[in-house]
C-alpha positions in Angstrom: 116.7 -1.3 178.4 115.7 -3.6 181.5 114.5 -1.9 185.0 116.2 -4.2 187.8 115.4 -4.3 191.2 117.0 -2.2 193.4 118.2 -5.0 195.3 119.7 -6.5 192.2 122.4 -3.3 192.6 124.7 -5.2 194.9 125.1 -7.9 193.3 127.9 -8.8 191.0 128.9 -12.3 190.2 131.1 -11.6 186.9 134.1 -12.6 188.4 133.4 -15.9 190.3 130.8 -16.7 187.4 134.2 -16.4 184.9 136.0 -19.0 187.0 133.3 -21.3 186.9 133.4 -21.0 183.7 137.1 -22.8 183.9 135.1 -26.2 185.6 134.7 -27.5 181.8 138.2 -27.3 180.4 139.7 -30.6 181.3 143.2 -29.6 180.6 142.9 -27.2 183.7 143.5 -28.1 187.2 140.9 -26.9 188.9 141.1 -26.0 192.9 138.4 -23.2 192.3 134.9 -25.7 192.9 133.7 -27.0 195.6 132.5 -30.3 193.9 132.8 -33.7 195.4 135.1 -36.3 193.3 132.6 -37.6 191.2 134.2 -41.2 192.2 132.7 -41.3 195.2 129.5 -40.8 193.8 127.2 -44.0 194.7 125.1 -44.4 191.3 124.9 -48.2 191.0 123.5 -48.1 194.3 121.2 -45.3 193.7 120.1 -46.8 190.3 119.0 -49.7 192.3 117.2 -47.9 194.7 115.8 -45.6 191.9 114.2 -48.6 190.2 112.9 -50.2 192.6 111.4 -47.0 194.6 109.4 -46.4 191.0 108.1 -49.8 190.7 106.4 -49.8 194.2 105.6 -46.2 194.7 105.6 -44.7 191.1 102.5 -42.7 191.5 103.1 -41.4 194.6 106.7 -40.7 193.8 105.7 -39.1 190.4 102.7 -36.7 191.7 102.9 -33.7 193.5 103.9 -33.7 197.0 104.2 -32.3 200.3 105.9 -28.6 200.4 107.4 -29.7 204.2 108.9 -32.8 202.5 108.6 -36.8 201.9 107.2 -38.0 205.4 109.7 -40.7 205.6 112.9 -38.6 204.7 111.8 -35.8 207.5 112.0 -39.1 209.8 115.0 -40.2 208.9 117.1 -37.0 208.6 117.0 -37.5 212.7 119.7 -40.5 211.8 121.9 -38.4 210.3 122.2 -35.5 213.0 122.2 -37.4 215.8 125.6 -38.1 215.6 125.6 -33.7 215.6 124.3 -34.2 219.1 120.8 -32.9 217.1 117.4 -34.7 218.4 115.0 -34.0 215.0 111.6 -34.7 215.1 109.5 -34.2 211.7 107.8 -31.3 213.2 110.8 -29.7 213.3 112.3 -30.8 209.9 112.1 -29.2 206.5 113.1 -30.3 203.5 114.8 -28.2 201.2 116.3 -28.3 197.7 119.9 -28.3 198.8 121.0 -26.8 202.1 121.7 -23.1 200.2 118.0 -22.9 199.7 117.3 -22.8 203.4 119.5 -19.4 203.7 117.4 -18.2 201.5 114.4 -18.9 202.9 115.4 -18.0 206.5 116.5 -14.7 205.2 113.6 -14.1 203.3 111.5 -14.6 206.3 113.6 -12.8 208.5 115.1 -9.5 207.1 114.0 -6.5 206.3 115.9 -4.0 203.8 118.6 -2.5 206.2 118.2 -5.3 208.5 122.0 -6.2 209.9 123.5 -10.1 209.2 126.3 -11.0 211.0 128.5 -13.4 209.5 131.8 -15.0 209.8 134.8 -12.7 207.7 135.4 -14.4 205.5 132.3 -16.9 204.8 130.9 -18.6 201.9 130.0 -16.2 199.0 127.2 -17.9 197.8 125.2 -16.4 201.9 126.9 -13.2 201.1 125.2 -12.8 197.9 121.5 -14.4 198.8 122.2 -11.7 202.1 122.8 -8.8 200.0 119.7 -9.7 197.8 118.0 -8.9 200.5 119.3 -5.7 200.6 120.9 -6.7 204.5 123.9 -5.1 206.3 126.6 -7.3 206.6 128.8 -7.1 209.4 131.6 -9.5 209.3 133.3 -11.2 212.3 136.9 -11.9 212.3 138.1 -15.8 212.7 140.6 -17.4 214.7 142.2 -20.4 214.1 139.3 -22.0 216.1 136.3 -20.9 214.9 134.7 -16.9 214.9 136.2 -13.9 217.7 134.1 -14.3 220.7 135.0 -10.9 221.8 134.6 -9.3 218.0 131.3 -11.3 218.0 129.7 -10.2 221.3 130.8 -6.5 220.4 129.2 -6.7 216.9 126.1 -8.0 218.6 125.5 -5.2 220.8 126.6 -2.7 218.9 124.5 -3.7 215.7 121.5 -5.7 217.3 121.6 -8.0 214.3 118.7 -10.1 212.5 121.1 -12.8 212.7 124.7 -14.3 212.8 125.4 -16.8 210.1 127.9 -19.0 210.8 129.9 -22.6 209.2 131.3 -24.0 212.7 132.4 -26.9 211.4 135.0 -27.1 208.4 134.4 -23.7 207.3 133.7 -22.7 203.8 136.1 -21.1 202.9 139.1 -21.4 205.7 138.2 -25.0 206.8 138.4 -24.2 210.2 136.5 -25.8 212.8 135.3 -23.6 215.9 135.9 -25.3 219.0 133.4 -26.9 221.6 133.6 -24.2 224.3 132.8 -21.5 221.8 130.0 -22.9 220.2 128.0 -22.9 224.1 129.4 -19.2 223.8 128.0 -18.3 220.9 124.3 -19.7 221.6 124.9 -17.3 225.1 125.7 -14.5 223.4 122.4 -15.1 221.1 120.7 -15.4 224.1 122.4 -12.2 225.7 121.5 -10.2 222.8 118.4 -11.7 221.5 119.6 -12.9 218.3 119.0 -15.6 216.0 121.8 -18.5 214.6 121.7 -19.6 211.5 124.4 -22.9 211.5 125.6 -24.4 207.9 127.1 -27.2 208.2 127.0 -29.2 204.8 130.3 -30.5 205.4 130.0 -31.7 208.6 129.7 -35.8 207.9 133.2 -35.5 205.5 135.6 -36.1 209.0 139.2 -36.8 208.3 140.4 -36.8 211.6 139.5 -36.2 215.2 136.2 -36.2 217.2 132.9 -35.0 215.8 131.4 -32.3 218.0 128.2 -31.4 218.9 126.5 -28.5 216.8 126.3 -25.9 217.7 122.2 -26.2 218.3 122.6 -28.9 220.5 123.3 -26.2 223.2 120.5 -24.4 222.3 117.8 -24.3 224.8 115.5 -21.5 223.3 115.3 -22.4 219.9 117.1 -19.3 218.8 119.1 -22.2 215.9 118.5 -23.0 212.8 120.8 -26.0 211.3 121.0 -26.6 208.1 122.6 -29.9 206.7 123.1 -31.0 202.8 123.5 -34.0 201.2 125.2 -32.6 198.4 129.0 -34.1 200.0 127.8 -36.9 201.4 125.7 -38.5 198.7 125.5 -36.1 195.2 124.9 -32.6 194.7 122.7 -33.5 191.6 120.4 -34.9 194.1 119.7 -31.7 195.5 118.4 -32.5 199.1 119.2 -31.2 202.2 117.2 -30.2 205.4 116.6 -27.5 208.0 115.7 -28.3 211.7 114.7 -26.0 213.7 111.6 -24.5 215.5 108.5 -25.2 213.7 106.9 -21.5 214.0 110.1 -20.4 212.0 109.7 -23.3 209.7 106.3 -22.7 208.7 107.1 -19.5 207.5 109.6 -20.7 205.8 107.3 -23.3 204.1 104.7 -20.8 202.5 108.3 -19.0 201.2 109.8 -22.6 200.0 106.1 -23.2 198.1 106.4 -20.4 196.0 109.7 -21.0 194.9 109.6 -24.9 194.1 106.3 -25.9 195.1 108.7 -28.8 197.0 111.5 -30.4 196.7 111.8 -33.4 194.1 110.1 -36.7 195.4 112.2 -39.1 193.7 115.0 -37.1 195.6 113.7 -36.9 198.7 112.6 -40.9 198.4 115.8 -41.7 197.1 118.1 -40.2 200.2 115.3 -41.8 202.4 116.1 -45.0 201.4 119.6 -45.2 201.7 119.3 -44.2 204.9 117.1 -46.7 206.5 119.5 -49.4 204.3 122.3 -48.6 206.0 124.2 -47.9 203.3 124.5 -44.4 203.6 126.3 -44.7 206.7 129.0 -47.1 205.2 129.4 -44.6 201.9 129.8 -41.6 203.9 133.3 -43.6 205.5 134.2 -45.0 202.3 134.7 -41.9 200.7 136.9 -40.6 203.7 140.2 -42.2 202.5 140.1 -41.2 198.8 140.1 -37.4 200.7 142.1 -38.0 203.1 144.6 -38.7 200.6 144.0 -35.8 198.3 144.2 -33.3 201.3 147.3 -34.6 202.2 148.5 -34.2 198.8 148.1 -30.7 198.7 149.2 -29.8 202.4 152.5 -31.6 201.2 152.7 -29.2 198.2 152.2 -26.0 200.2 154.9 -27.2 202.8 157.3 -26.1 200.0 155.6 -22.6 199.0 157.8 -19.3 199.8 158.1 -17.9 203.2 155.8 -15.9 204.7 153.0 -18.2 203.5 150.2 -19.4 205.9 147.5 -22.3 205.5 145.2 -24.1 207.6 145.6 -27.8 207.9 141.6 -28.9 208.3 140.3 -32.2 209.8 137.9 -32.1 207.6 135.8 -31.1 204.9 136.9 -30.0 200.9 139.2 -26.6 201.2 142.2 -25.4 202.2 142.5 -21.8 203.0 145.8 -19.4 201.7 147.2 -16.7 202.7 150.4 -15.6 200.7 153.0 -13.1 201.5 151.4 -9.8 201.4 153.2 -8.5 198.6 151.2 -11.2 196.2 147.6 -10.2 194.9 145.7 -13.7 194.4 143.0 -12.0 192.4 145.5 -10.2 189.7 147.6 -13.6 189.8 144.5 -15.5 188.2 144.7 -15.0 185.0 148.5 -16.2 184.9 147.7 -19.1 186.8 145.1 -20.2 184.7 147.3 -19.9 181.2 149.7 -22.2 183.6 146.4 -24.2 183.6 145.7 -24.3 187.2 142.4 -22.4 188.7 141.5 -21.2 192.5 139.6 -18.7 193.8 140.8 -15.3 195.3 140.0 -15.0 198.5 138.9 -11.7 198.0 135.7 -12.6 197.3 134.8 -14.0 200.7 135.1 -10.7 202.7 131.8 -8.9 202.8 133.8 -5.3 202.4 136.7 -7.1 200.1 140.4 -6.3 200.6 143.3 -9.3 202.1 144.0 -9.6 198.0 146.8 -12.0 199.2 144.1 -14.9 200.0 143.2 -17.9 198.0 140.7 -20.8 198.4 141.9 -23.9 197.4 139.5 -27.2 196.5 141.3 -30.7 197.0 138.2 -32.9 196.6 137.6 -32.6 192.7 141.3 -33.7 192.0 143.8 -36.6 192.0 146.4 -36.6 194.2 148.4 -36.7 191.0 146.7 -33.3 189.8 146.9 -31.8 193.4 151.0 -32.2 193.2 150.9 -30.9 189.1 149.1 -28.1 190.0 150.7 -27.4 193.1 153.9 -27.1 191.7 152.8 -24.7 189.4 151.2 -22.6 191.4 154.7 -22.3 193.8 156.8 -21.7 190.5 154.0 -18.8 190.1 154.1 -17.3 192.9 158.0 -17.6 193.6 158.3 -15.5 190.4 155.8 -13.0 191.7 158.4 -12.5 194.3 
């Protein structure tokens, strides 16, 4: 009856759109979102701000506004990645309605039908489908325990000449790995080597458990051949929907006539609203508040999995809101679901973070929208489960 798109032939999100479907049924434990606890959401604070913001600037705040963002917020953003080793200016700041939009409007002004993405194998499915709408080639990259396979990377790049390589460097949706400081200067000289383009995510970057933060990965970048993205979705509330792309002005004005004809801009009460907490202070002191509530939970669940069969592998991450699964091979994650959920516990197969599919035996597993209490429930379910599988 309907005449799609061509591109719309690649895309299939039946199966991830039937988990999500899971999110509202209280009774199940859900590790299948990415959410944030909605405890650690700061609404009085934001009311406040809110209220007063409308009072003083109501008909600013409540009339169209600028496509390249709220003045103040594209000054203040230069707070939050500075401590990413990131000097922003406003020139070189867009603001974008959460940090997913600006993969899609870097791809959009980047790639051509047939163009070649490389990203990390596995990455977050939410670039592989905005990549494939594009109708792009996606090579993926294999990972190491610290961050993408230099050698598997540099060969990819020559041998595909890609567009791009996409990348999470720091707490990696979905394996929560964090790639280390000497190959994040690699990677910008390998884009340099092969005249490529970076496109860094790192929404989860302010959400540190433990260790050092370390410069991003375009604070090495001389050429301006990085874009970084940053969301405050994790920090603050994904119902906000603000985030922000720094890079090179040329590539961000393009990206501005593409952001204008998909939302005109990005809400104003928002942006004002982000911008504010910011210059209070507050931000800063809510961002290490909400730290211990996850530390806990992610301990939680690595204490679980210490007593899963043999043969099973996890990563442990200092950071961020998964843990990444990889069970004995015998196991398929993805035929396991439906048993797991009658059990009343959700995840999601890692399967569907592989550009080309396959490692059925992987799982992606979400801490931060859970008590510790729920973490050990559903834990312990999930071993019984897969004990019985073997």
């Amino acid at each position: 009856m309907y005449g799609f798109a061509e591109r719309m032939a690649p895309l299939n999100g039946s199966a991830i759109r039937e988990i999500f479907k899971l999110l509202g049924d209280k009774s199940i434990i859900s590790f299948a979102g990415g959410n944030p606890s909605e405890a650690s959401f700061p609404s009085e604070e934001l009311a406040e701000i809110s209220a007063q913001l409308l009072r003083e600037q109501g008909g600013r705040i409540l009339q169209y506004g600028a496509t390249e963002g709220w003045a103040p917020l594209r000054e203040s953003v230069a707070q939050v990645v500075a401590e990413r080793s990131i000097r922003s200016t406003p020139e070189r700041t867009l603001i974008l309605t959460g940090s997913s939009q600006g993969i899609e409007l870097f791809t959009k002004s980047l790639v051509n039908p047939g163009d070649v993405i490389l990203c990390e194998d596995p990455t977050f499915l939410g670039a592989i489908q905005t990549f494939r709408s594009y109708q792009a080639k996606l090579v993926g990259v294999p990972m190491e325990a610290d961050g993408v396979d230099l050698a598997a990377l540099e060969e990819a790049m020559k041998t595909h000449k890609p567009t791009f390589f996409y990348t999470i460097p720091t707490f990696q949706n979905p394996t929560g790995c964090t790639m280390s400081m000497e190959k994040r200067r690699r990677v910008v000289e390998l884009a340099q080597r092969y005249d490529t383009l970076i496109l860094e995510d790192d929404p989860y970057g302010g959400v540190r458990y433990e260790g050092k933060t370390l410069p991003a990965i375009a604070s090495f970048d001389a050429a301006d051949r990085v874009m970084h993205l940053i969301s405050f979705s994790k920090t603050i509330s994904p119902g906000l929907r603000v985030g922000a792309a720094i890079g090179h002005p040329d590539l961000l004005r393009k990206m501005t006539i593409n952001k204008q004809g998909a939302d005109t801009h990005t809400s104003n009460l928002s942006q004002a609203v982000v911008d504010a907490y910011i210059r209070s202070g507050q931000y800063f002191e809510h961002v290490q508040a909400i730290l211990p509530p996850y530390r806990a939970q992610l301990a939680a669940m690595l204490k679980g999995l210490e007593s899963f069969p043999a043969g099973t592998v996890y990563t442990r991450p200092e950071g961020g809101l998964f843990v990444w699964i990889e069970l004995p091979e015998q196991i398929d994650a993805q035929a396991m679901m439906d048993e797991a959920v009658q059990r009343k516990v959700a995840y999601v197969p890692g399967t569907f973070f592989y550009p080309d599919g396959g490692h059925k035996n992987t799982l992606r597993l979400n801490f931060s929208a859970s008590t510790p209490e729920q973490i050990e429930r559903g834990m312990a379910i999930l071993k019984q489960l897969i004990e019985e599988k073997l």
